[in-house]
C-alpha positions as a Markdown table, in Angstrom:
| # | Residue | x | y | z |
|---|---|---|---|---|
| 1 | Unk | -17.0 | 82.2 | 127.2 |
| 2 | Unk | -19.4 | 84.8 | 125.4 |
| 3 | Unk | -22.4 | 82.2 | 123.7 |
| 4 | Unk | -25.3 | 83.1 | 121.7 |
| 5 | Unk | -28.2 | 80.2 | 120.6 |
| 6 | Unk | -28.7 | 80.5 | 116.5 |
| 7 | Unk | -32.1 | 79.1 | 115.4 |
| 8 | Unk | -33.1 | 78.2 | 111.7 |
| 9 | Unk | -36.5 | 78.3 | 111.3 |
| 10 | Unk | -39.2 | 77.6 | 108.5 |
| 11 | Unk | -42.8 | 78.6 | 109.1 |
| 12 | Unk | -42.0 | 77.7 | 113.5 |
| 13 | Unk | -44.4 | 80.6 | 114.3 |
| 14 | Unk | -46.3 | 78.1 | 116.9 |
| 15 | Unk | -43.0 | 77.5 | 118.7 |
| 16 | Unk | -40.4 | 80.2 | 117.8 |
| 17 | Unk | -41.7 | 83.3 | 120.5 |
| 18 | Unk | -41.5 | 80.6 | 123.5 |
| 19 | Unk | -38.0 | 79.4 | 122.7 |
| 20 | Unk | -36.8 | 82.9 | 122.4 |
| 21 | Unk | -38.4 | 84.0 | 125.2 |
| 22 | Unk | -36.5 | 80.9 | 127.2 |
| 23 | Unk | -33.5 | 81.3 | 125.8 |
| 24 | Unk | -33.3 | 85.3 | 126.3 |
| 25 | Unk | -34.3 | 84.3 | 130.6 |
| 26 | Unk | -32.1 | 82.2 | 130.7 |
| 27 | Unk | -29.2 | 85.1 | 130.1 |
| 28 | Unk | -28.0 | 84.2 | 126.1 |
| 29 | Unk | -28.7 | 86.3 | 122.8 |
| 30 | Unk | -30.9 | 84.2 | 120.4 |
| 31 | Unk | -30.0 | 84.5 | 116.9 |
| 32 | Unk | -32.9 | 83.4 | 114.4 |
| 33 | Unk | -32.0 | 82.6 | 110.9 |
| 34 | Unk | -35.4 | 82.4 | 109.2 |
| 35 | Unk | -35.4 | 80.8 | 105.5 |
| 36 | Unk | -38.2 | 82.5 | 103.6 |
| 37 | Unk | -41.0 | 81.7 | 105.5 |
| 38 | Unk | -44.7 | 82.7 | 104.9 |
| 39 | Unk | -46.0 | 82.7 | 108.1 |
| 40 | Unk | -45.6 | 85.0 | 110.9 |
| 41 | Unk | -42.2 | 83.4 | 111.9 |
| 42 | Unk | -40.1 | 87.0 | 111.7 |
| 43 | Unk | -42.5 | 88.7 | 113.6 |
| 44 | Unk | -43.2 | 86.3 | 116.1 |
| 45 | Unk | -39.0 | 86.5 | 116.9 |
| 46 | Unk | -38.4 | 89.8 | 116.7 |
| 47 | Unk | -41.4 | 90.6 | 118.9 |
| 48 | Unk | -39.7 | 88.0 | 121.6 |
| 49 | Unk | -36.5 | 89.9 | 121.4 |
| 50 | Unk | -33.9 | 87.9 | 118.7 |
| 51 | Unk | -31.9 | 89.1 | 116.4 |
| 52 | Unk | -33.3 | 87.9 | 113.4 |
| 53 | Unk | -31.5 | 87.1 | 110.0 |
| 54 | Unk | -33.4 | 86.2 | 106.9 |
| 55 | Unk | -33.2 | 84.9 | 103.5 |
| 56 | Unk | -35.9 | 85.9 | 101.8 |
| 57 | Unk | -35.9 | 82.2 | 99.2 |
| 58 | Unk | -35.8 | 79.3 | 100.9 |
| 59 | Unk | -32.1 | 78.7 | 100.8 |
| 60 | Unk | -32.1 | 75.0 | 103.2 |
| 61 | Unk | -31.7 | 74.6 | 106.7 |
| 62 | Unk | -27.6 | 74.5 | 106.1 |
| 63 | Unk | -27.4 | 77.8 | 104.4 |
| 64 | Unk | -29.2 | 79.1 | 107.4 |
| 65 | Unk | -27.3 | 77.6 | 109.8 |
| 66 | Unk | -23.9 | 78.4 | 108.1 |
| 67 | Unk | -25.1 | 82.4 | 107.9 |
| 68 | Unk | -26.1 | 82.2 | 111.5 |
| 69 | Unk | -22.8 | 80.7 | 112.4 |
| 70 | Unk | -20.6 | 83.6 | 110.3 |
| 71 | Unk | -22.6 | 86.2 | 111.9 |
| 72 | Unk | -22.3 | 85.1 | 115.5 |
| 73 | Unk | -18.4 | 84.8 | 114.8 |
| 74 | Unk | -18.2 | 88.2 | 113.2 |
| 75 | Unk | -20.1 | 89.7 | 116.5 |
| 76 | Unk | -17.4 | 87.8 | 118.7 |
| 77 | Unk | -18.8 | 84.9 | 120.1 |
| 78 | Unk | -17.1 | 82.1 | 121.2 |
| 79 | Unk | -19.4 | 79.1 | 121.8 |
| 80 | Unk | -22.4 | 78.6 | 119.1 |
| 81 | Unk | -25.3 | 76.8 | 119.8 |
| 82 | Unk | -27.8 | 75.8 | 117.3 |
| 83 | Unk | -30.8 | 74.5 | 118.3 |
| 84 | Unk | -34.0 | 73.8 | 116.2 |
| 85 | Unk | -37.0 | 75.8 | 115.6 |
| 86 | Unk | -39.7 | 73.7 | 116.8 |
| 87 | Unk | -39.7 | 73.4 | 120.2 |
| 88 | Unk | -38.0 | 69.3 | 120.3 |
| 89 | Unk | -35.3 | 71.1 | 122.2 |
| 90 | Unk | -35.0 | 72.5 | 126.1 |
| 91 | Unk | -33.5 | 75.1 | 126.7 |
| 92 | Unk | -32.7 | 73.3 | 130.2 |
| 93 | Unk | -29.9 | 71.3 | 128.4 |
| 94 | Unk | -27.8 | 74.1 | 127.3 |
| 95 | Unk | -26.0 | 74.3 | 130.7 |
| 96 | Unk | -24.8 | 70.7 | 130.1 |
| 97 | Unk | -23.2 | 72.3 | 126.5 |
| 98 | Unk | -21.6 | 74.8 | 128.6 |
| 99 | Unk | -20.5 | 72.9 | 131.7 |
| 100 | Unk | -18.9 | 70.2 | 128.9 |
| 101 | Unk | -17.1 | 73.0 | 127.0 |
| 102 | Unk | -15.7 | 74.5 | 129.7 |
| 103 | Unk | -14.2 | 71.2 | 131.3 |
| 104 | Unk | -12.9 | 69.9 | 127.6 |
| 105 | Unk | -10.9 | 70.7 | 124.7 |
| 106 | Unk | -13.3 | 69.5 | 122.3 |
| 107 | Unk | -14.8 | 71.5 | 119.2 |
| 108 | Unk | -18.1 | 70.3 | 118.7 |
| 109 | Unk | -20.2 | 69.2 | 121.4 |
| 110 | Unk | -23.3 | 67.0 | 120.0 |
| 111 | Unk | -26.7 | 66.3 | 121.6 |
| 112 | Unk | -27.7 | 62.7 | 121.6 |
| 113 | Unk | -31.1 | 62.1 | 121.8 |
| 114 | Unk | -30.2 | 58.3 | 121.5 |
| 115 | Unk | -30.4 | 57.0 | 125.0 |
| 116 | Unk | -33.3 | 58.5 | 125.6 |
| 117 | Unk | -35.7 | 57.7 | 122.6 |
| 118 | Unk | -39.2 | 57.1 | 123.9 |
| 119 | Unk | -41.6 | 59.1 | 122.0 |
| 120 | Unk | -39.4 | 59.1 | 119.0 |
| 121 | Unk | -40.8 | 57.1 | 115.8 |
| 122 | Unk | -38.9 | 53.7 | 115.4 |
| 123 | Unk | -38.2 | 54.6 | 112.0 |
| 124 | Unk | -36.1 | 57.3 | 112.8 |
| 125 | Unk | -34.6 | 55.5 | 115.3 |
| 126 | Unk | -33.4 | 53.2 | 113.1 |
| 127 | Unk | -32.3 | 55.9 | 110.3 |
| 128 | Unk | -30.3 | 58.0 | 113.1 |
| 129 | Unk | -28.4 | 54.9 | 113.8 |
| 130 | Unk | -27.4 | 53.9 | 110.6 |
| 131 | Unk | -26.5 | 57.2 | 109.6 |
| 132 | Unk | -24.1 | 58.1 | 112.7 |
| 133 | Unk | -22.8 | 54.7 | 112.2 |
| 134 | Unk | -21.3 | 55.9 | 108.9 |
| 135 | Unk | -20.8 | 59.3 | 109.9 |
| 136 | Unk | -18.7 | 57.8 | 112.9 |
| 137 | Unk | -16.9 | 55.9 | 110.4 |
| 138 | Unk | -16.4 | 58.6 | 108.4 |
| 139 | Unk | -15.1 | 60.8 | 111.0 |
| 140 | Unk | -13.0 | 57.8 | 113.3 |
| 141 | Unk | -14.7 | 59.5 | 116.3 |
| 142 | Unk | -17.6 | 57.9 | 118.2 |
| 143 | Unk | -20.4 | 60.3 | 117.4 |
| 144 | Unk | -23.9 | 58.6 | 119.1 |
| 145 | Unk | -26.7 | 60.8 | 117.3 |
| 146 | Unk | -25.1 | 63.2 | 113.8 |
| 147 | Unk | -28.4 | 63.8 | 113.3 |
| 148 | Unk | -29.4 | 65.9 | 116.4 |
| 149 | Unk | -29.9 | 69.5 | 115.0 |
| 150 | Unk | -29.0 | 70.4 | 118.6 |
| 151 | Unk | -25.2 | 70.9 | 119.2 |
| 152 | Unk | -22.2 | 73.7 | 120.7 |
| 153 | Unk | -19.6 | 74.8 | 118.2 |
| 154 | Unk | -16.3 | 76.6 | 119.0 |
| 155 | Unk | -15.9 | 79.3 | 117.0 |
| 156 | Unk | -12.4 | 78.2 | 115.7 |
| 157 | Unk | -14.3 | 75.5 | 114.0 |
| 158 | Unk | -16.3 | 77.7 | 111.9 |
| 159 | Unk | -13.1 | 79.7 | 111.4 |
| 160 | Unk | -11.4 | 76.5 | 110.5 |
| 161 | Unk | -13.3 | 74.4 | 108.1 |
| 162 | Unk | -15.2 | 74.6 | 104.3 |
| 163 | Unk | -18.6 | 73.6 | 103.0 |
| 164 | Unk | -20.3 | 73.0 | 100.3 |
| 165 | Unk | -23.6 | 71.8 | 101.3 |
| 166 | Unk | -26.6 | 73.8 | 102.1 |
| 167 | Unk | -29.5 | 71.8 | 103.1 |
| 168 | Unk | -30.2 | 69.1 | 105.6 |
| 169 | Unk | -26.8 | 67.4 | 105.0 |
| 170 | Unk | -24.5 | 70.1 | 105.8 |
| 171 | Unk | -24.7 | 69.3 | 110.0 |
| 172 | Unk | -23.0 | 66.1 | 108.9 |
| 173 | Unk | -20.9 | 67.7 | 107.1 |
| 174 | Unk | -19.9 | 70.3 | 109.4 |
| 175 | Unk | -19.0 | 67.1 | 111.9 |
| 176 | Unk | -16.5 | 65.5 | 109.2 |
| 177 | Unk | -14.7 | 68.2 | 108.0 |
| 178 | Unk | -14.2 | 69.3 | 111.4 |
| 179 | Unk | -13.0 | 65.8 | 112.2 |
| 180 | Unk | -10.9 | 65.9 | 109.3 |
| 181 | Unk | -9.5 | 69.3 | 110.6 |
| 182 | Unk | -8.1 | 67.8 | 113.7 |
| 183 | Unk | -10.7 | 69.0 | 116.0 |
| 184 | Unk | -12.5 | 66.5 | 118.8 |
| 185 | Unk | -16.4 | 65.6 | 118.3 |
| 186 | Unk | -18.1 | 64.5 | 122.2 |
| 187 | Unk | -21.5 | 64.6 | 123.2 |
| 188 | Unk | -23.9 | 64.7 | 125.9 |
| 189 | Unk | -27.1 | 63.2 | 126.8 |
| 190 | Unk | -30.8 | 66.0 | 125.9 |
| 191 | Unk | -34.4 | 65.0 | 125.9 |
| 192 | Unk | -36.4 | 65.9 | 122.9 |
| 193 | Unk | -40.1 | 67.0 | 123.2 |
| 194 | Unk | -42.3 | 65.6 | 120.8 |
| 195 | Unk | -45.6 | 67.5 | 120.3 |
| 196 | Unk | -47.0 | 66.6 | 116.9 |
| 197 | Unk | -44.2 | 68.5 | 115.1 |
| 198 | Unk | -44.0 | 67.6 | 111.6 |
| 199 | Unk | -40.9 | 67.0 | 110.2 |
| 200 | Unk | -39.4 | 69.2 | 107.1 |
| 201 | Unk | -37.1 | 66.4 | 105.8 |
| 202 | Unk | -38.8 | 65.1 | 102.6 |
| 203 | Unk | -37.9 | 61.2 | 102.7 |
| 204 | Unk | -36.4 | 60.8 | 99.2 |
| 205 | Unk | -35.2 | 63.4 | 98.0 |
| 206 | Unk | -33.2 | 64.4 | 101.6 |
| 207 | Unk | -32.4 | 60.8 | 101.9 |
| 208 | Unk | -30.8 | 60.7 | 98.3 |
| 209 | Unk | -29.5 | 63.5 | 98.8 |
| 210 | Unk | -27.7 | 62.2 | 101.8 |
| 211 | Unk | -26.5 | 59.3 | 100.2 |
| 212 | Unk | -24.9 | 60.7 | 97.8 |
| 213 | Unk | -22.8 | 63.3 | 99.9 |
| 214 | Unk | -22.1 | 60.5 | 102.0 |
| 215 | Unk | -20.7 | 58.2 | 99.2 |
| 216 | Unk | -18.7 | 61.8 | 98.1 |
| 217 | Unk | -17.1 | 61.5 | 101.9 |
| 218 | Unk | -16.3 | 57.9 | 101.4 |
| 219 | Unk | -14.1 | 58.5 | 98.4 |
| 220 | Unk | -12.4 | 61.8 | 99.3 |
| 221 | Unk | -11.5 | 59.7 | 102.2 |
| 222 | Unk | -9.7 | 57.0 | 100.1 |
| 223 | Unk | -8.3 | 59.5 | 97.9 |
| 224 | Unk | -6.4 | 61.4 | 100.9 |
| 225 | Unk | -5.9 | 57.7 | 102.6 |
């Protein structure tokens, strides 16, 4: 199955070159999907050897990932894989996205970062829990970790289903609707690398934000019940 790697970035020039340079070694494109940054992100990818998309406002990580995803369909991929910018993710675990996709039907394979948490803040923990508890509810599918930006997407799914998010929320999003749209969610087990990277979420406004799409899901649900 032909696979690229599409990565949304925002000001990841520390990390960005490495992950490229990984990703290109170990025999996939890498798509970068750069939302306005003011640092030497573009440059840094380019000079590593990506194809690099930009928006040149910061549109949100969903509109990024979304362009990334219609791109790599229109050049004929198959499986997507997103990853995110910051170096949390090895590039070692994308053969256990591949080696999953090719023994199952499913249409979205999801990292889960969940059985292997040391290093990651308790309070995130706690918030990745409750939110894939919902999301799982949402979707009737057992989904460990929605949160993990790290994930393999069959193209028919991208073919398949509508958004109309564009930040943060839209990866849960992309997980219901493509529940909704008959397709199977599964997952498998990565290891995250925490460095001192800073997280991009802002607390309340992401966090209302999320809330408020996820109470949205809750009654389209009953309405179609």
């Amino acid at each position: 199955m032909n696979t690229c790697v599409i990565i949304p970035t925002y000001n990841e020039s520390r990390a960005i070159a490495g992950l490229v340079d990984n990703i290109r070694r170990a025999g996939l494109e890498a798509i970068v999907v750069d939302d306005g940054s003011t640092d030497d992100t573009v440059q840094a990818a380019i000079r590593a050897g990506a194809e690099v998309l930009r928006n040149f406002s910061n549109a949100g990580k969903g509109a990024s990932l979304v362009k990334g995803y219609s791109f790599a369909v229109s050049r004929g991929f198959d499986m997507l894989i997103s990853m995110d910018g910051d170096g949390q993710h090895s590039v070692d675990d994308i053969q256990s996205f591949i080696s999953k996709a090719e023994s199952s039907d499913c249409g979205i394979i999801a990292g889960n970062r969940m059985e292997r948490t040391g290093g990651m803040p308790l309070l995130r923990v706690f918030t990745n829990h409750f939110m894939s508890w919902m999301i799982s509810l949402v979707t009737g599918q057992r989904i460990p970790d929605t949160q993990c930006g790290f994930r393999l997407i069959r193209k028919e799914v991208m073919q398949k289903i509508k958004l109309s998010t564009s930040k943060y929320e839209t990866e849960s999003e992309i997980l219901i609707e493509a529940a909704r749209a008959g397709f199977k969610i599964e997952s498998v087990s990565i290891k995250t690398i925490y460095s001192g990277q800073k997280s991009q979420i802002n607390p309340f406004l992401d966090t209302v934000r999320f809330m408020r799409f996820m109470l949205a899901q809750f009654m389209k649900g009953f309405r179609h019940a």
